[in-house]
C-alpha positions in Angstrom: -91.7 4.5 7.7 -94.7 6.1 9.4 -93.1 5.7 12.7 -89.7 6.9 11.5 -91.5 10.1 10.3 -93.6 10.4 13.5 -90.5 10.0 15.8 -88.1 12.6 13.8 -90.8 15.4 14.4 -91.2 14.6 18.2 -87.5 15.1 18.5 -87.9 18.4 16.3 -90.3 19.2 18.7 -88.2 18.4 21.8 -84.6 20.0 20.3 -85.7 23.1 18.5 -87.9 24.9 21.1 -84.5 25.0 23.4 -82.1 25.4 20.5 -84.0 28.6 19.8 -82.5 29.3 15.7 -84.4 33.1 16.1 -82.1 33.3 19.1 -78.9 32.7 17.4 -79.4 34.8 14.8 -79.9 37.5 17.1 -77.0 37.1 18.6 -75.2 36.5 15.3 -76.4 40.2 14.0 -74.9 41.8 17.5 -71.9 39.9 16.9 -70.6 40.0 13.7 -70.6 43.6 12.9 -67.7 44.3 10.3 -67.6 40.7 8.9 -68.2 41.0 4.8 -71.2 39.3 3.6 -69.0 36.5 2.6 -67.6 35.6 6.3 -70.9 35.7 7.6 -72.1 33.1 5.5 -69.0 31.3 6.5 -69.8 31.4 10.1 -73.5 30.5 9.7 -72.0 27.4 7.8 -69.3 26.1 10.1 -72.0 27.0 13.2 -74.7 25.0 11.7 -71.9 22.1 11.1 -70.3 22.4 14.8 -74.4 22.2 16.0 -74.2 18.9 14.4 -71.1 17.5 15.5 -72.4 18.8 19.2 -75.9 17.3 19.1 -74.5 13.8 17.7 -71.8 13.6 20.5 -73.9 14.6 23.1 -76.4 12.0 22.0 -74.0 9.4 21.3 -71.4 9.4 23.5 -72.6 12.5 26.4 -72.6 9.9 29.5 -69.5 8.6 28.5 -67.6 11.8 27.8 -69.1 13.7 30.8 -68.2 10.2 33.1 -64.6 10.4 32.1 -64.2 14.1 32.5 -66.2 13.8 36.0 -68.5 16.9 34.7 -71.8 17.2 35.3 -75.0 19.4 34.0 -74.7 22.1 36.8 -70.9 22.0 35.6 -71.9 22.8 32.0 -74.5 24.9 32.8 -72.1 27.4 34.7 -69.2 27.5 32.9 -71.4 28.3 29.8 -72.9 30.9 31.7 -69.2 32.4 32.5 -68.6 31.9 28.8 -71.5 33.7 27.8 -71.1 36.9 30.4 -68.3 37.9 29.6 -69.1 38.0 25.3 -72.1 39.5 26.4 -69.2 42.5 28.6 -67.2 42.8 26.1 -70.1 43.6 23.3 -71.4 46.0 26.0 -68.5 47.7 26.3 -66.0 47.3 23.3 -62.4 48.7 23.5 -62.4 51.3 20.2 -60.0 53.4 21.3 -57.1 51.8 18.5 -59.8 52.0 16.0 -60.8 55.8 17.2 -57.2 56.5 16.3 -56.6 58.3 12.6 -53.3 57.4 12.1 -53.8 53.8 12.9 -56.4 53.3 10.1 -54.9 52.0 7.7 -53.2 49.3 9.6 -56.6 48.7 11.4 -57.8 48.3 8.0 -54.8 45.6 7.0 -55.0 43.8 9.9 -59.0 43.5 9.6 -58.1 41.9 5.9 -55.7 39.5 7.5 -57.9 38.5 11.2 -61.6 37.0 10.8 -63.1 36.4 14.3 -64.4 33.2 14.9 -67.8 32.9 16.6 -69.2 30.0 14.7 -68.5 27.6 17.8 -68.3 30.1 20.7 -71.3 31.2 21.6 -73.3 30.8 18.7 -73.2 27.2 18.6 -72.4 26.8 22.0 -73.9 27.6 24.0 -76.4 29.7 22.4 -77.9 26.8 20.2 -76.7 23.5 21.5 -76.6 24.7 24.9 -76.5 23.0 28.4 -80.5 22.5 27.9 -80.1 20.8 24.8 -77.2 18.4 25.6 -78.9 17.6 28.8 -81.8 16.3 27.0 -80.1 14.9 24.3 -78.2 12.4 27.1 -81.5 12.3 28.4 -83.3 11.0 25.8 -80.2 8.6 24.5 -80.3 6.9 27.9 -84.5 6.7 27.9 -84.2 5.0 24.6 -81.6 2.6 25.3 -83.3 1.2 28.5 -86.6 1.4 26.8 -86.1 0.5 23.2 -89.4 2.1 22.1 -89.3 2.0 18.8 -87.3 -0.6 15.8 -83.9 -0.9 16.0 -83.4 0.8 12.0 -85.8 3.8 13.6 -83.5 4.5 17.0 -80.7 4.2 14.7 -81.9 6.6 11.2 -84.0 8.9 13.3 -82.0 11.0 15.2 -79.3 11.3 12.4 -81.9 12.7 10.9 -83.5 15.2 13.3 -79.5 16.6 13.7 -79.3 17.2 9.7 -82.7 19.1 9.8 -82.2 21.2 13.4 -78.9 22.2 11.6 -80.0 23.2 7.8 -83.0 25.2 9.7 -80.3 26.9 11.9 -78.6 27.4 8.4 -81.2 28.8 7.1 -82.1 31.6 9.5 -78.4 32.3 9.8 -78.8 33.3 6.2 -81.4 35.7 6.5 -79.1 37.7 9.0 -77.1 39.2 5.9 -80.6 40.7 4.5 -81.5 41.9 8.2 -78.1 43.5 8.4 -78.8 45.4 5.3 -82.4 46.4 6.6 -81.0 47.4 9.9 -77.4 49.5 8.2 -74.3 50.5 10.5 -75.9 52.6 13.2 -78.7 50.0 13.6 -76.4 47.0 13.8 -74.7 49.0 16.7 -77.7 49.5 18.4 -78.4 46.2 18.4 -74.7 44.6 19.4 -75.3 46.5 22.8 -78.8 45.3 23.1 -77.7 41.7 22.2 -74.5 42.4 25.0 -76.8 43.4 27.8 -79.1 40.4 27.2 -75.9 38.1 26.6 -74.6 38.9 29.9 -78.0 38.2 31.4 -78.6 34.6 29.8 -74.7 34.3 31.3 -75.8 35.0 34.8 -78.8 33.4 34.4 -77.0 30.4 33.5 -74.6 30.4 36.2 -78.1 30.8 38.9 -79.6 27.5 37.1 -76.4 26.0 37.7 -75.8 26.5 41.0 -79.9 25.6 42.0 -79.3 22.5 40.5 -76.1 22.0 42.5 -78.1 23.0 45.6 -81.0 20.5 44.9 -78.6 17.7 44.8 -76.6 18.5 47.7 -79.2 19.4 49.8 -77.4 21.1 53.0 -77.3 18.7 56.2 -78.8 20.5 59.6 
């Protein structure tokens, strides 16, 4: 049991530093400004849930997956960035002008009842929490453990279930507590923040997309 409970917090350790919860939640207050209370909680649910179902595949099954597909990290790692640059434009510059419009506020009102953005899986769960970083050391560490066999079978089997169930409740959590920062912050503070979180979006995107392609230059080194 003592091994069990030693070998769940070294994988906290390794996941949660990289999955960065504070970060999320960030990006979570820039992003879902007009949501009720309500559909926020929704989205920190069904985030914390896809985190799971990201972190077990990518554990489980990443080298297969990523071996049929012919992808590889520096693949990931750049098309997240893309992903992530171009939320991180479009908070930066949002398109108001329909909802400038007077006589277009009541439908814009309707329509806001009827349409509930989704950004439980993109980008809060990917790749702002489970990330390239994170998948590439969760097949990392899968593959380590399977040549190595470190530790009891029942251990390598229970533990990383485990560490999965905890990084997600924590992320959970501190998804929670964006409602009561929301409040703190109000309306003009929450917009303030959306560009904020847009600019620094679009900087982890390029950012991204420059680790990706380093990596792609360090493994195909060019020939003189």
């Amino acid at each position: 049991m003592w091994e069990l409970v030693r070998v769940v917090g070294m994988g906290l350790a390794m996941i949660l530093p990289l999955a960065n919860p504070i970060s999320t939640v960030a990006v979570m207050l820039g992003l879902s400004k007009g949501m009720s209370e309500q559909e926020r909680k929704r989205q920190a649910l069904l985030c914390s849930c896809y985190v799971f179902v990201i972190m077990a595949v990518a554990f489980y099954a990443g080298q297969a997956v990523m071996g049929v597909f012919g992808i590889t990290i520096s693949g990931l790692r750049i098309a997240g960035g893309l992903i992530v640059a171009f939320i991180g434009f479009r908070m930066l510059f949002p398109d108001e002008s329909a909802q400038d419009a007077p006589e277009v506020e009541h439908r814009s009102a309707e329509l806001e009842r009827n349409h509930k953005r989704d950004i439980a899986f993109i980008p809060l769960a990917m790749p702002t929490t489970a990330g390239p970083g994170t998948i590439a050391l969760l097949i990392g560490t899968a593959a380590a453990m399977h040549d190595e066999r470190p530790y009891a079978e029942w251990v390598m089997q229970t533990a990383p279930i485990i560490v999965f169930v905890l990084v997600s409740l924590i992320l959970l959590l501190c998804l929670r507590s964006a409602n009561a920062i929301i409040r703190l912050l109000g309306q003009s503070g929450v917009e303030a923040l959306s560009r904020l979180m847009g600019f620094l979006l679009a900087c982890m995107g390029v950012q991204f997309v420059i680790n990706g392609v380093i990596d792609i230059v360090q493994d195909y080194p060019l020939v003189n």
